[in-house]
C-alpha positions in Angstrom: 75.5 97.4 106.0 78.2 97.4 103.4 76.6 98.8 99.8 75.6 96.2 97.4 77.7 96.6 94.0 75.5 94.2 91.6 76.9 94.4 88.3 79.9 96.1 89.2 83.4 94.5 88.5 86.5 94.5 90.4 89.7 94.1 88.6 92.4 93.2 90.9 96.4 92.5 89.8 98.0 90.3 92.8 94.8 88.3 93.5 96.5 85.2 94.2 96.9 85.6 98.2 97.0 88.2 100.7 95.8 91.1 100.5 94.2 90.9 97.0 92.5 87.6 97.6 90.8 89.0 100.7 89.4 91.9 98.9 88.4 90.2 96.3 86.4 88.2 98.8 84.7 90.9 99.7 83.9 92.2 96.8 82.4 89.2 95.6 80.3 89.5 99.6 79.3 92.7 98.8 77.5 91.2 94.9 80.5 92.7 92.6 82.2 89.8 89.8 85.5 89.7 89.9 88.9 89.5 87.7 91.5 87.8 89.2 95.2 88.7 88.0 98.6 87.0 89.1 101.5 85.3 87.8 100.6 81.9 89.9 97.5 80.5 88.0 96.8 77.3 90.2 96.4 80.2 93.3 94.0 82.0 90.8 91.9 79.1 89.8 91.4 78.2 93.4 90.0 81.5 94.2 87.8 81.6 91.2 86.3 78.1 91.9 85.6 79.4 95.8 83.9 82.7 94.3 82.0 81.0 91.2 80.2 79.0 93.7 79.2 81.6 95.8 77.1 82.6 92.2 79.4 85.2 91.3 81.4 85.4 88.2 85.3 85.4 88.3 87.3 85.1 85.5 90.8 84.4 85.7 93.9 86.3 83.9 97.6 84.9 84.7 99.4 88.4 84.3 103.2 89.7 85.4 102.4 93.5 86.2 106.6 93.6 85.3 105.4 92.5 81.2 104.6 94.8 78.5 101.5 93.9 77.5 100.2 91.3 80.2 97.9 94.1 81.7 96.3 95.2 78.1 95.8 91.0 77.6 93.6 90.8 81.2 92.0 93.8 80.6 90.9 92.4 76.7 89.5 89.4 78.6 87.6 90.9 81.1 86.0 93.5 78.8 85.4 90.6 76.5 83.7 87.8 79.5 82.3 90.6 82.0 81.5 94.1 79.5 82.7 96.5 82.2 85.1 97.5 84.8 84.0 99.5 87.6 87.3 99.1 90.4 90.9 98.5 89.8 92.8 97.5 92.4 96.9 97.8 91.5 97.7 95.6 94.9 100.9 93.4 93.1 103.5 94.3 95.1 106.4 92.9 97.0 109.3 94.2 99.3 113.2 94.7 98.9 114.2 94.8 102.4 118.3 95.4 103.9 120.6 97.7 105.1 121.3 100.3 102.3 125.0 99.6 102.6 123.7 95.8 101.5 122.0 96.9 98.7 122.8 97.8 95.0 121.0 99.3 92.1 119.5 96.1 90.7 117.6 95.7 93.9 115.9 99.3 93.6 115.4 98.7 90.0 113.7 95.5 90.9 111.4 97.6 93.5 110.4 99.6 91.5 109.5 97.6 88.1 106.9 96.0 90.0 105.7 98.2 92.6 106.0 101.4 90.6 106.2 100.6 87.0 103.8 97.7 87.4 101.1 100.4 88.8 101.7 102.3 85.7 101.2 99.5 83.3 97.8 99.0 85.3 96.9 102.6 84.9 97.7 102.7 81.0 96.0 99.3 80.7 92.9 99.9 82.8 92.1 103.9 82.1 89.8 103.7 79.3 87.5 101.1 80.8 87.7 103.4 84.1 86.5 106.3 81.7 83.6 104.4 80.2 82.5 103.7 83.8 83.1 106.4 85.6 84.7 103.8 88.4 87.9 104.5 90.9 91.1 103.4 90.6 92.9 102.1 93.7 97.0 102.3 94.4 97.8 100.0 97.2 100.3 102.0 98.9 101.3 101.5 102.3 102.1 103.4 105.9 105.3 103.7 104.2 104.0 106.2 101.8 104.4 108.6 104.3 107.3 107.2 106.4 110.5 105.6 106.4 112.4 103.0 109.0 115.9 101.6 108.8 116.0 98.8 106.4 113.2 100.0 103.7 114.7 102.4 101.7 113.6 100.2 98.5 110.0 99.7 99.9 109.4 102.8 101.2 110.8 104.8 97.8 108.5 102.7 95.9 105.5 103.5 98.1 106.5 107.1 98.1 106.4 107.3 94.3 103.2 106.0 93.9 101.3 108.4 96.5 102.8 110.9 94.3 101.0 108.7 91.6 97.8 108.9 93.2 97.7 112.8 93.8 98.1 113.7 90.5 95.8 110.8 88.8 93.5 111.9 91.3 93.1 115.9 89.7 94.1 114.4 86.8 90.9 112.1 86.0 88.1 113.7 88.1 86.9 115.5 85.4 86.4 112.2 83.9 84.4 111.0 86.5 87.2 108.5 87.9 88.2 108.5 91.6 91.8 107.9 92.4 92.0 105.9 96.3 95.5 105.6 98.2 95.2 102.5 100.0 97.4 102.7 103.0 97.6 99.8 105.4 100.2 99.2 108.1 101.1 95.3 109.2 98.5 93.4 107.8 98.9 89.7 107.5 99.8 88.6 103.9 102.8 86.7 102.3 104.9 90.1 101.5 107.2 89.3 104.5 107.9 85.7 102.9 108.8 87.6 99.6 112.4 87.3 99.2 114.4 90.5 97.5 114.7 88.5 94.1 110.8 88.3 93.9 110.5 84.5 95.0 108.4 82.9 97.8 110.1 81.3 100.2 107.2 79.4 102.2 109.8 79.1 105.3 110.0 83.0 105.9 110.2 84.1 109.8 107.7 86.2 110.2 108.9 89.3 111.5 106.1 91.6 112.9 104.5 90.6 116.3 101.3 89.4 116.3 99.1 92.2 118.2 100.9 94.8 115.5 99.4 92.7 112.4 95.5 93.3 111.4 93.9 90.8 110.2 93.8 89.8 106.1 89.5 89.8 106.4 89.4 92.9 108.5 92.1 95.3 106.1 90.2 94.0 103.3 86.7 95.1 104.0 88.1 98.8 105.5 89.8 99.1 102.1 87.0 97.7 99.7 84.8 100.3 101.8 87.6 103.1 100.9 87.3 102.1 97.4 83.7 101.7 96.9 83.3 105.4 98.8 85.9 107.0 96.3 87.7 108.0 99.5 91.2 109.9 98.7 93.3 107.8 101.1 92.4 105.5 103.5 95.1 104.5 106.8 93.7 101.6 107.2 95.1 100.1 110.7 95.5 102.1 113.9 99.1 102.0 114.3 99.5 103.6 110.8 97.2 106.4 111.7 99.6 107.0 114.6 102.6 106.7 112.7 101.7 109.2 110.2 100.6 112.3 112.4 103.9 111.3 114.9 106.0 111.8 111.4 103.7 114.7 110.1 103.6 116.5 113.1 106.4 115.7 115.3 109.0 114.3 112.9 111.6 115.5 115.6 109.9 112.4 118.1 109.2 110.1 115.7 112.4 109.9 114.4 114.1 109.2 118.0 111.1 106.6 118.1 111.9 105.1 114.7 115.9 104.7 116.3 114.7 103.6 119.7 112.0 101.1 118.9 111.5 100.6 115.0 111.0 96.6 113.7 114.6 95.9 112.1 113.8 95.2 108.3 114.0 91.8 106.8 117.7 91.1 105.4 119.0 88.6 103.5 120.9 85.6 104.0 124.7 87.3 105.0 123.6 91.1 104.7 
């Protein structure tokens, strides 16, 4: 039986769908309020209205994790409606995808304002509540953390950086009583592959990852709320990752004539 977390609080940046609207789902299952950040409001009320009548409290905080000074406004209203927070979950994320020859330095410096810089401003802005509660704060990396397939150099840099993040937060505040969780899922069904490189959602996105290689939203969320609440280092979250990570730690030699043979092309854009 999962642990109950009454009183606790979940912060959570990229609530609005996905990934962070599933675990904040089970947060709020598992008795924890919850602080809902995004840039698309309407998606965040939603979600609040579902949770507040379930009797738990959710407050709502339309944030850009790619703004100075968004983060530091959420976190002023939480601390202000809820007194505490106890889990932060930097999950805002999207995915520049393409042939490297396609690409140019905007699209990197896109990746990485959100999914790298945008982490940081959630660290800065979150890391004194953290302190005062002696909580964990949560990176949502990716399989791609640890390896890299044709087409994802932007994505897979960014995911990179912030395991490096993670591993030095993690020594970093443990003497503060703050754990520091890589999240690390493979395919997991969300909207990132409907993300296009410029940041906007584009609703009539193939999907591009077969079915029986995507987890489900419900079933990623509670392994990763479970990683969280435990203060676990890292948790791989689907088996597929697991796999892909010892192949590349342990046999890069094979997994590298795997990743040529049989890798999922990357998502391009329209002409590259």
């Amino acid at each position: 039986m999962a642990k109950r977390l009454d009183g606790k609080v979940a912060f959570i940046t990229g609530a609005s769908a996905g990934i962070g609207a599933a675990m904040a789902r089970d947060f709020v299952r598992r008795g924890a309020d919850v602080v809902l950040t995004a840039r698309r409001w309407e998606r965040l009320e939603a979600l609040a209205l579902e949770i507040r009548a379930k009797g738990q409290r959710a407050v709502v905080a339309q944030c850009d994790v790619t703004v100075d000074g968004d983060l530091e406004k959420a976190v002023a209203l939480a601390l202000e409606k809820l007194g505490r927070i106890d889990y932060v979950i930097a999950n805002a994320g999207f995915g520049v995808a393409g042939w490297f020859h396609g690409r140019d330095l905007e699209d990197y410096r896109r990746q990485f304002e959100t999914n790298v810089f945008g982490v940081l401003r959630t660290a800065f802005a979150t890391m004194d509540a953290l302190h005062e509660s002696h909580g964990c704060f949560a990176i949502m990396g990716s399989v791609m953390s640890h390896v890299a397939t044709p087409g994802t150099s932007p994505y897979a840099m960014s995911k990179h950086a912030v395991r490096a993040l993670a591993a030095s937060l993690r020594n970093e505040w443990k003497g503060r009583g703050v754990a520091v969780t890589l999240l690390a899922p493979g395919f997991v069904d969300s909207e990132i592959r409907q993300v296009r490189n410029d940041g906007t959602f584009d609703p009539e996105a193939h999907e591009t990852i077969p079915r029986w290689l995507r987890l489900r939203t419900d079933t990623a969320a509670k392994k990763m709320v479970t990683a969280v609440v435990r203060g676990k280092r890292e948790a791989v979250i689907s088996v597929h990752g697991k796999v892909a990570v010892f192949l590349s730690r342990h046999t890069p030699g094979l997994f590298d004539l795997l990743i040529r043979t049989f890798a999922v092309k990357g998502r391009r854009e329209a002409g590259k």
